[in-house]
C-alpha positions in Angstrom: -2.9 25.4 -6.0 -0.5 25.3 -9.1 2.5 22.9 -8.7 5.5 21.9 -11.1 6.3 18.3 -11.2 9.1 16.9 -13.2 8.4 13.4 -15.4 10.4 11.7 -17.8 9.1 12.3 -21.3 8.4 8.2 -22.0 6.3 8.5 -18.7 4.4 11.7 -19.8 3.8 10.5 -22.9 2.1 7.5 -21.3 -0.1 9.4 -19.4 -1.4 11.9 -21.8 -2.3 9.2 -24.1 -3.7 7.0 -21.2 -5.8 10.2 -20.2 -6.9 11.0 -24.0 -7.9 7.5 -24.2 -10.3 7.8 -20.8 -11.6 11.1 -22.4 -10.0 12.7 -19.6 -7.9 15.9 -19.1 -4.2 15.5 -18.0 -5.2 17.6 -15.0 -8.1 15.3 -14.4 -6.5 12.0 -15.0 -3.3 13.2 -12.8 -6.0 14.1 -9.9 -7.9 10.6 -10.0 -4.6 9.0 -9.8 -3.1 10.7 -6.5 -6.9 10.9 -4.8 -6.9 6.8 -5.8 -3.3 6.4 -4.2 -4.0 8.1 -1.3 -7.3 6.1 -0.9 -5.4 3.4 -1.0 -3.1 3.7 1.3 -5.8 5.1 3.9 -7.4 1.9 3.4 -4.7 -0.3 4.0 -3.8 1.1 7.2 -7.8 0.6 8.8 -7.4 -2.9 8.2 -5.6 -4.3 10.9 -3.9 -8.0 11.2 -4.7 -9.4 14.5 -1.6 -12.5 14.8 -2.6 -15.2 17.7 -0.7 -14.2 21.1 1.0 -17.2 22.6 1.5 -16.8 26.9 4.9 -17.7 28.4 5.0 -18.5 32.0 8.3 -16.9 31.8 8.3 -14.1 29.1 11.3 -13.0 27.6 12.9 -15.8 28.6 11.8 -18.6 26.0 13.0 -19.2 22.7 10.6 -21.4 20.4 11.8 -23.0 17.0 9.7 -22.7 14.4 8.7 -26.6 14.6 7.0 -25.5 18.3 5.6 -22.8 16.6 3.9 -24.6 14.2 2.5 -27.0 16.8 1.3 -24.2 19.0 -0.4 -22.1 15.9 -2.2 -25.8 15.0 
């Protein structure tokens, strides 16, 4: 599919010599680079962050300080 995609000339410039440099098309260089950002992103969303669950007796109801925090996370 054909697209039009505005970019500043210092920017363009850039990339043309970057892709020349790579031996690469602009087409080709400007492909790697949006299939490399969008594997990128993919990626960071399957890793997860698992933070440590602390029980209250009486949820919602208990405000910690970041000192009790501490000594609960230790």
């Amino acid at each position: 599919m054909r697209t039009t995609v505005d970019v500043p000339d210092p920017v363009f410039r850039k990339m043309k010599a970057t892709a020349a440099l790579r031996g690469l098309s602009l087409k080709e260089f400007l492909l790697r680079a949006v299939e490399h950002e969008m594997e990128s992103k993919r990626s960071a969303k399957d890793h997860t962050v698992r933070l440590p669950l602390i029980r209250s007796k009486q949820p919602g109801k208990r405000v910690l300080t970041n000192a009790e925090i501490e000594d609960l996370l230790a």
